[in-house]
Z-matrix of the N, CA and C atoms (Angstrom, degrees):
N
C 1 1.444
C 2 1.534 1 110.76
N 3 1.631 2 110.94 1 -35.21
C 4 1.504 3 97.29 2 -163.62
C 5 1.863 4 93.28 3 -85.87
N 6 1.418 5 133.73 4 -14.93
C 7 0.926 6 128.50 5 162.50
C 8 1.512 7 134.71 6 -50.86
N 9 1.489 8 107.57 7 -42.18
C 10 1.470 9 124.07 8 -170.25
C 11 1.864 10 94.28 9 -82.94
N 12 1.452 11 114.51 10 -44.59
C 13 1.830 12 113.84 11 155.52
C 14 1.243 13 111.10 12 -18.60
N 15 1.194 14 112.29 13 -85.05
C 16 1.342 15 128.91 14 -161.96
C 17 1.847 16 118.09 15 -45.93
N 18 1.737 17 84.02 16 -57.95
C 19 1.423 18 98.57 17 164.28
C 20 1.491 19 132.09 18 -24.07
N 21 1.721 20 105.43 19 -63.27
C 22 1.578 21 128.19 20 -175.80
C 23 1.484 22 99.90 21 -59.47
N 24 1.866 23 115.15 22 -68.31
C 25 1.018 24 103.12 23 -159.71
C 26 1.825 25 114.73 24 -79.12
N 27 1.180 26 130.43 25 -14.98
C 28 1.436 27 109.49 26 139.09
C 29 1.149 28 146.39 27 -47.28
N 30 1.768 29 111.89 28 -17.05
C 31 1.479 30 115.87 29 166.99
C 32 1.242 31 107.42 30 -80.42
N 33 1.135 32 134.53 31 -43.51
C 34 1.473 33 135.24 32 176.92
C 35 1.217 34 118.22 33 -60.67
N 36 1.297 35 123.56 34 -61.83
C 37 1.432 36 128.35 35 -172.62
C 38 1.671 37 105.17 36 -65.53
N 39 1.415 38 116.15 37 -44.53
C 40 1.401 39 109.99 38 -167.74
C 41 1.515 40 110.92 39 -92.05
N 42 1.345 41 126.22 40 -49.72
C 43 0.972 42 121.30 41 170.50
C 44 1.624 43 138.19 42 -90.94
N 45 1.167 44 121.11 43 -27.76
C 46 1.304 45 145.85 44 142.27
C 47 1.565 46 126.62 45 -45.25
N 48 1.275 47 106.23 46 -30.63
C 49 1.651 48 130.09 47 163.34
C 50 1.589 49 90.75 48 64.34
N 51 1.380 50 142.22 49 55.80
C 52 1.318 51 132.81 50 158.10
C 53 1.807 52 104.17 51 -80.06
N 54 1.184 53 96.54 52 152.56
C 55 1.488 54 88.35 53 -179.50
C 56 1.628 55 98.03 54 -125.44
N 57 1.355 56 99.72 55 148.50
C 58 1.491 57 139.72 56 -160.79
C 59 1.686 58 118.18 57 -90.71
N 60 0.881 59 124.59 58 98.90
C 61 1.633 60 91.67 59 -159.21
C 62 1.228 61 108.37 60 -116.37
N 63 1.254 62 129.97 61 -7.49
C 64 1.297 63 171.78 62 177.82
C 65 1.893 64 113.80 63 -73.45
N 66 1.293 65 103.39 64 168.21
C 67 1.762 66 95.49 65 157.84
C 68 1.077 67 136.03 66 -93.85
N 69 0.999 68 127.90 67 108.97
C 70 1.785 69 150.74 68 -162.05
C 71 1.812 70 99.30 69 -42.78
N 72 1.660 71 104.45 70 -24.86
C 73 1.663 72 110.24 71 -174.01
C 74 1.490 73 88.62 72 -72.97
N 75 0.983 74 106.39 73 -43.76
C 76 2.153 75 113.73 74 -161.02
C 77 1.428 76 88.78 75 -60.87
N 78 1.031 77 128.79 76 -65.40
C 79 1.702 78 142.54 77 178.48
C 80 1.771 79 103.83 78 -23.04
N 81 1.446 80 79.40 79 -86.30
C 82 1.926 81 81.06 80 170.34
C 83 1.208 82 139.76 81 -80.14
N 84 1.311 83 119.11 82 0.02
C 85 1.808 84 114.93 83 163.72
C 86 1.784 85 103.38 84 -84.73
N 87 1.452 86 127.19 85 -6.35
C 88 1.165 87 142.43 86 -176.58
C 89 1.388 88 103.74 87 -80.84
N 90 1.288 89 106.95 88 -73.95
C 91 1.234 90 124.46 89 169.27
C 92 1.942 91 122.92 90 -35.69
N 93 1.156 92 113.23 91 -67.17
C 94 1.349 93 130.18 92 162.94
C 95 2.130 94 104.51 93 -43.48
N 96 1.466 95 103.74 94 -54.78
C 97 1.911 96 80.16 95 171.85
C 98 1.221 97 119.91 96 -101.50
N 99 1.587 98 109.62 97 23.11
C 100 1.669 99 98.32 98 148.63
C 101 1.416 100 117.35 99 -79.80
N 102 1.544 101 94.02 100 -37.66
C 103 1.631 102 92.19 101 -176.84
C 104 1.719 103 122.41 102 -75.76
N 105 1.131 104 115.97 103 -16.04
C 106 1.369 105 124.14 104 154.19
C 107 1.871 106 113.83 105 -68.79
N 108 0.867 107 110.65 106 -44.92
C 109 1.526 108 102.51 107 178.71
C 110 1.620 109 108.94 108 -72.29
N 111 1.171 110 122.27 109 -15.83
C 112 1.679 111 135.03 110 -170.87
C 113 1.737 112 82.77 111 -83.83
N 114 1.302 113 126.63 112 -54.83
C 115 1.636 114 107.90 113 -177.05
C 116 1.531 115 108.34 114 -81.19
N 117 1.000 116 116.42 115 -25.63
C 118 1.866 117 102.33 116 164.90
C 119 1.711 118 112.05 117 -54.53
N 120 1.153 119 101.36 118 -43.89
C 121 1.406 120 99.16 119 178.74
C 122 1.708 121 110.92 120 -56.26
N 123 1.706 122 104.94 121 -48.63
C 124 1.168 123 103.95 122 174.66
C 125 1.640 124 124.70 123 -48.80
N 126 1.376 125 110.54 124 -50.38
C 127 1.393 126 123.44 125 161.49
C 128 2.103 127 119.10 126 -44.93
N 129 0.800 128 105.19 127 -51.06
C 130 1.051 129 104.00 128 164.08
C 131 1.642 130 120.96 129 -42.79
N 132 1.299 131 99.74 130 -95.79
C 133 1.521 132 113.57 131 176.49
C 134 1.665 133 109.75 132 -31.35
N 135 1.424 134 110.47 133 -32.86
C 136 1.603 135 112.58 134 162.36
C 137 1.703 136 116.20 135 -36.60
N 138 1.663 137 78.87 136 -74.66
C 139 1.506 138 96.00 137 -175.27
C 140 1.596 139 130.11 138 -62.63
N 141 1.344 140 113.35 139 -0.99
C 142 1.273 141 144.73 140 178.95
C 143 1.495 142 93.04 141 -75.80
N 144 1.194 143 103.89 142 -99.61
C 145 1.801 144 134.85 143 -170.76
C 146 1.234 145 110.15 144 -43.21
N 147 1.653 146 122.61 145 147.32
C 148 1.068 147 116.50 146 -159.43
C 149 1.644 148 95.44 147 -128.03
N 150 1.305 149 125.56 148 0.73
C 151 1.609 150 127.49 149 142.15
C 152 1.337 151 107.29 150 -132.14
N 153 1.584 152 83.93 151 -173.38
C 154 2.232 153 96.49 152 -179.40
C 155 1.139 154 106.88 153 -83.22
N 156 1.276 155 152.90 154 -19.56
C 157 1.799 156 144.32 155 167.05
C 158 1.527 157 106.63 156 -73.12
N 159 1.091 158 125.00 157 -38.86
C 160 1.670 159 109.19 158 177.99
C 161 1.201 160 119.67 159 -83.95
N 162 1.580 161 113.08 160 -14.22
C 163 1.694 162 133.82 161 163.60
C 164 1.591 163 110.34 162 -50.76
N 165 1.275 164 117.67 163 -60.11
C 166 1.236 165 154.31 164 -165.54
C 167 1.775 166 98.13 165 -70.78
N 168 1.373 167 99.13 166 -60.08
C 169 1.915 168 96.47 167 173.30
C 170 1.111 169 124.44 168 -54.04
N 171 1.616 170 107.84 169 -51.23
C 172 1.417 171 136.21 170 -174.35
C 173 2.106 172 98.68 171 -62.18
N 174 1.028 173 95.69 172 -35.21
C 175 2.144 174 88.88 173 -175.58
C 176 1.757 175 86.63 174 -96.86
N 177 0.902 176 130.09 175 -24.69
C 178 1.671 177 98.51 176 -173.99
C 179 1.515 178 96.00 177 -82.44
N 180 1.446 179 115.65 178 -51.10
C 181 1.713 180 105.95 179 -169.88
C 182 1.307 181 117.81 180 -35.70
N 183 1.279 182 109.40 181 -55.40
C 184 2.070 183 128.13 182 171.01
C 185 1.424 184 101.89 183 -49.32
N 186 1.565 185 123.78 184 -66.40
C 187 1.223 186 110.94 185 -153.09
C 188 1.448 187 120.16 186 -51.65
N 189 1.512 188 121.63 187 -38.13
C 190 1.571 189 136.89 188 -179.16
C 191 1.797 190 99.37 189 -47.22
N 192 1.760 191 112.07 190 -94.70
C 193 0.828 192 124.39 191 138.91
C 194 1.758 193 111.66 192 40.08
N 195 1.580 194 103.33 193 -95.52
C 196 1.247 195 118.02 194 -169.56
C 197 1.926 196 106.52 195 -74.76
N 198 1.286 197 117.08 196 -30.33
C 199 1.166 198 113.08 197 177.86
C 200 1.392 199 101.38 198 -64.58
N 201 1.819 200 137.39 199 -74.54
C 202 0.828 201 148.40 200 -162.52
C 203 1.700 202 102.29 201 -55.53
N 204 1.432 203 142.52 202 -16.32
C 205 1.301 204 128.07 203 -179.05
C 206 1.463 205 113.88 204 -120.14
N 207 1.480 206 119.14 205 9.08
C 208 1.317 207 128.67 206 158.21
C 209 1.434 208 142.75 207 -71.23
N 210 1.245 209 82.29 208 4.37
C 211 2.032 210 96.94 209 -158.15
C 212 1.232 211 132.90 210 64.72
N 213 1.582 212 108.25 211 15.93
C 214 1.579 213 116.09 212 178.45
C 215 1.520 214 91.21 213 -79.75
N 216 1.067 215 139.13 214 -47.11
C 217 1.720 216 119.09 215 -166.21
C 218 1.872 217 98.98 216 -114.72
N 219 1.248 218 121.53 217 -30.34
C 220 1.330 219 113.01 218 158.13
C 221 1.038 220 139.28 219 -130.88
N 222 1.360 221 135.74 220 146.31
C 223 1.634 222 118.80 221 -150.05
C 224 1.695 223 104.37 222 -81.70
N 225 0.999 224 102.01 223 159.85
C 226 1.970 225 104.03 224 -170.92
C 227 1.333 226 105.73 225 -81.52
N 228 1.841 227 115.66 226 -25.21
C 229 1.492 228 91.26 227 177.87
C 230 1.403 229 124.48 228 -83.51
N 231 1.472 230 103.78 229 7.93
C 232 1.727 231 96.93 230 174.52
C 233 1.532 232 113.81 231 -105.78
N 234 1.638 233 105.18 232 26.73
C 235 1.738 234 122.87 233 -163.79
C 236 1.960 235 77.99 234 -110.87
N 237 1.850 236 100.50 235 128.58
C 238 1.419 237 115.48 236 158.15
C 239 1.866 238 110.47 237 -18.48
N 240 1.173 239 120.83 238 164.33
C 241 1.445 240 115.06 239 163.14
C 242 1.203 241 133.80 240 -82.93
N 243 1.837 242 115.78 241 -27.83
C 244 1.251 243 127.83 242 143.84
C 245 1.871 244 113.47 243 -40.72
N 246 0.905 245 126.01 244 -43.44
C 247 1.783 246 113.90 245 -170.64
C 248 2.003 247 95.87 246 -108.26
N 249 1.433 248 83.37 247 25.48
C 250 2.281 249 66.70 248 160.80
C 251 1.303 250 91.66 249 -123.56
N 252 1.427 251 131.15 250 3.00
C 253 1.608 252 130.04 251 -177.03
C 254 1.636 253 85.03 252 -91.25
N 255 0.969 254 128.52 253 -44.17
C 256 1.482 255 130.25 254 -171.16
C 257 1.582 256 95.84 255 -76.35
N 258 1.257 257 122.57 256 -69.97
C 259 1.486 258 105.36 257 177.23
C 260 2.001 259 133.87 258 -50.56
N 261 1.067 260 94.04 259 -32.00
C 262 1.488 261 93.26 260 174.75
C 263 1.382 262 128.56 261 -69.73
N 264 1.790 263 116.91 262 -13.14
C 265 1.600 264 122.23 263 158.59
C 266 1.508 265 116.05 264 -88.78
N 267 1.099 266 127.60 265 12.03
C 268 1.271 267 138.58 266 171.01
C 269 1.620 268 110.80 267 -73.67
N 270 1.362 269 111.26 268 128.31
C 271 1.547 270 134.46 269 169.36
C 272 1.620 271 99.80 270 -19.66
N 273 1.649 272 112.62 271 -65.13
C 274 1.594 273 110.22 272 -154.81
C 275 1.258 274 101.40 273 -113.70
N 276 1.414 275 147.15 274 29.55
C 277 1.134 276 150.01 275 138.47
C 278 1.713 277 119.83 276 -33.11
N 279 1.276 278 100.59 277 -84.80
C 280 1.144 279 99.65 278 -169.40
C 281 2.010 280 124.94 279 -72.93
N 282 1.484 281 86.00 280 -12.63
C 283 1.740 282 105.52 281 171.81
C 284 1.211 283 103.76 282 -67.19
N 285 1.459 284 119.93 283 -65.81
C 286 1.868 285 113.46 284 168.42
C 287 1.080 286 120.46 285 -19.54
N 288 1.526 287 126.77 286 -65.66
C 289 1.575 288 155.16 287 178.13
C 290 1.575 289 80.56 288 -29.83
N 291 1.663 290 88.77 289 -101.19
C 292 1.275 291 87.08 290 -174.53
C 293 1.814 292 141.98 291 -57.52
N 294 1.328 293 128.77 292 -12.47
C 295 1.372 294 109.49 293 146.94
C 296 1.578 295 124.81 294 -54.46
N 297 1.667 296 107.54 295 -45.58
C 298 1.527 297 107.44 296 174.97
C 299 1.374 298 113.85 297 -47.06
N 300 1.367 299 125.22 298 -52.63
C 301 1.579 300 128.90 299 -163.75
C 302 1.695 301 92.40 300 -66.15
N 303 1.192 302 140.04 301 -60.59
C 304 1.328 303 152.11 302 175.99
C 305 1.411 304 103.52 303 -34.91
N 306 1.386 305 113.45 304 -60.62
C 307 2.095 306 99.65 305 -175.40
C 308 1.247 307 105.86 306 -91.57
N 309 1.299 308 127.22 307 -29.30
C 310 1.720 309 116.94 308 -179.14
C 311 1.418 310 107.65 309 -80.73
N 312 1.187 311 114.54 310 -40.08
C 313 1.838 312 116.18 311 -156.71
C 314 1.412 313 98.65 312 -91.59
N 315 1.131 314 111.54 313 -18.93
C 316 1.789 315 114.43 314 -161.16
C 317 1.823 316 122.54 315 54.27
N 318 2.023 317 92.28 316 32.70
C 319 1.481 318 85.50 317 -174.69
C 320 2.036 319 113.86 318 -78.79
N 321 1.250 320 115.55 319 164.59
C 322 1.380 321 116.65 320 -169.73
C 323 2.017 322 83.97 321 -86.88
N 324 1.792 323 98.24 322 -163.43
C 325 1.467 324 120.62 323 159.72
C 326 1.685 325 119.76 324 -44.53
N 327 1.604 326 86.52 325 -69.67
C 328 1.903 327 93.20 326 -169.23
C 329 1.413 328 96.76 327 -58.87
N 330 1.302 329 143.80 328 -3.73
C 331 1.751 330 105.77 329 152.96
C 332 1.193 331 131.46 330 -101.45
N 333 1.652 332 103.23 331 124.38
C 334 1.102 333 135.11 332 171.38
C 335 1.678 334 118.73 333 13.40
N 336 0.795 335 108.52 334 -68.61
C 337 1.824 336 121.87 335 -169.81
C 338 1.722 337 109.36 336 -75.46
N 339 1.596 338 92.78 337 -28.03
C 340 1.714 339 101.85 338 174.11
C 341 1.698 340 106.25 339 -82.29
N 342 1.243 341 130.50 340 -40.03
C 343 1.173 342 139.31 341 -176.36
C 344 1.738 343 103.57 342 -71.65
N 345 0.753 344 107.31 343 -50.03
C 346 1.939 345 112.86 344 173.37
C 347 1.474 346 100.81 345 -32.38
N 348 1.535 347 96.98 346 -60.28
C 349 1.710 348 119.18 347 -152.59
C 350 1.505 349 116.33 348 -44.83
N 351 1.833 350 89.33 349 -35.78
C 352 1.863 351 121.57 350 -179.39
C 353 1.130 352 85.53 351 -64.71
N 354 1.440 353 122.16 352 -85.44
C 355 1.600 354 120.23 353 -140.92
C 356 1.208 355 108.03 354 -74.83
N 357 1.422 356 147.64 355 -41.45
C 358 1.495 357 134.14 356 146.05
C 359 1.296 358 120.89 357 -12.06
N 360 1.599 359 133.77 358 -52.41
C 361 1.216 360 140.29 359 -161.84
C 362 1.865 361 94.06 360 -95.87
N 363 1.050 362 117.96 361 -25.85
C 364 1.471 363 112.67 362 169.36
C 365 1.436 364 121.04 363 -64.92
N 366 1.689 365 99.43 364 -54.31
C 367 1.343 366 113.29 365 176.34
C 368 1.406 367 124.55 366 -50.75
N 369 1.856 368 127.96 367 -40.73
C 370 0.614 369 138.81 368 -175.21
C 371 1.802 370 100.16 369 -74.25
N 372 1.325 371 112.73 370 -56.20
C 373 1.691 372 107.97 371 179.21
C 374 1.758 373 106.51 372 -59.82
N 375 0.789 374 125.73 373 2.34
C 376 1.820 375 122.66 374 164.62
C 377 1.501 376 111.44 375 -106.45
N 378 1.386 377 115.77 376 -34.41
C 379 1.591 378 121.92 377 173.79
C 380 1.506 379 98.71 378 -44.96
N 381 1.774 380 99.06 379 -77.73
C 382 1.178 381 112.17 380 -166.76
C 383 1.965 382 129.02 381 -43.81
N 384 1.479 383 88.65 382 -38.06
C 385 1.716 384 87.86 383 -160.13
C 386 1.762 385 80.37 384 -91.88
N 387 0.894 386 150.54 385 -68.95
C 388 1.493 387 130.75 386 147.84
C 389 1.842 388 123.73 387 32.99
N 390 1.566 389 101.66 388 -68.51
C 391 1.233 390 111.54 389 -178.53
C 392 1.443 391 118.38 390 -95.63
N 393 1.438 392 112.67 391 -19.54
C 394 1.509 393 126.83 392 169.55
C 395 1.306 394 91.72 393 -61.43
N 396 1.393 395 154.60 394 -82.98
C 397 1.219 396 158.19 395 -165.37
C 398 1.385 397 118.51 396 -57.78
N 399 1.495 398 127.72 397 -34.21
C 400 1.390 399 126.38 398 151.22
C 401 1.639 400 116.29 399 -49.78
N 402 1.519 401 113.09 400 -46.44
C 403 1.408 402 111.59 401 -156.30
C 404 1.945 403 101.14 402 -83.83
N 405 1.365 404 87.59 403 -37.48
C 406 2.373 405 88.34 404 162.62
C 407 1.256 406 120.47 405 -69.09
N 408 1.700 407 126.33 406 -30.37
C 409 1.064 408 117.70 407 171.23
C 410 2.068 409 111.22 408 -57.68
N 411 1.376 410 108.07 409 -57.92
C 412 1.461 411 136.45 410 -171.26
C 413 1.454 412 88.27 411 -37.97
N 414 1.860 413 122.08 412 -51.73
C 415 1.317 414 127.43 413 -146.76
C 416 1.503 415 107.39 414 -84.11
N 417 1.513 416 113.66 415 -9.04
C 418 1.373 417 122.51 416 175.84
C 419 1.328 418 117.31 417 -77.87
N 420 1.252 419 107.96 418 -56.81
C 421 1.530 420 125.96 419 153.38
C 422 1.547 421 134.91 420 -44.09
């Protein structure tokens, strides 16, 4: 993971020429627990499903879904008000926010919307692996 990190944001920054304006640490400790919370999720839906084709249904149906209502391809405030209540409990909602505010705005931690972004993506990687381990324990039993 911290390889394929590195990877992206050298394509962007170096060759892609996005500019960064922000701290490149904020960038990638961001980066690194999305992609850890992206395999909790995976873990989850594991521990959910009771083979690999409904595993497989069950993460593609979600994955779309959550991309398209996060503000990675459209912004939420031009999403009805009914689907920004649905988008704003989403995994990568508020991480977007805050990566966006981080490379465009060049905001640090202590602001607000960047600090959310952390503990949202924390919260969700403790939610998740949390209930993955409740629902395997339950499944033993």
């Amino acid at each position: 993971m911290v390889g394929q990190t590195v990877l992206a944001l050298v394509f962007m920054i170096v060759i892609f020429k996005v500019q960064c304006c922000g701290s490149l640490v904020l960038v990638v400790v961001l980066t690194l627990l999305q992609g850890l919370c992206g395999m909790c999720i995976g873990f989850f839906i594991s521990a959910i499903c009771s083979d690999e084709s409904s595993a497989i249904q069950m993460a593609l149906g979600s994955f779309y879904p959550t991309i398209l209502l996060s503000g990675v391809i459209w912004p939420i405030e031009s999403m009805p008000l009914y689907l920004r209540y649905v988008a704003i409990v989403l995994p990568l909602t508020l991480a977007t926010s805050a990566m966006r505010s981080i490379m465009l705005r060049g905001w640090e931690i202590y602001w607000p919307e960047v600090y959310w972004g952390y503990v949202a993506t924390c919260s969700w990687i403790v939610f998740l692996l949390t209930a993955s381990l409740l629902i395997i324990r339950f499944k033993e039993h």
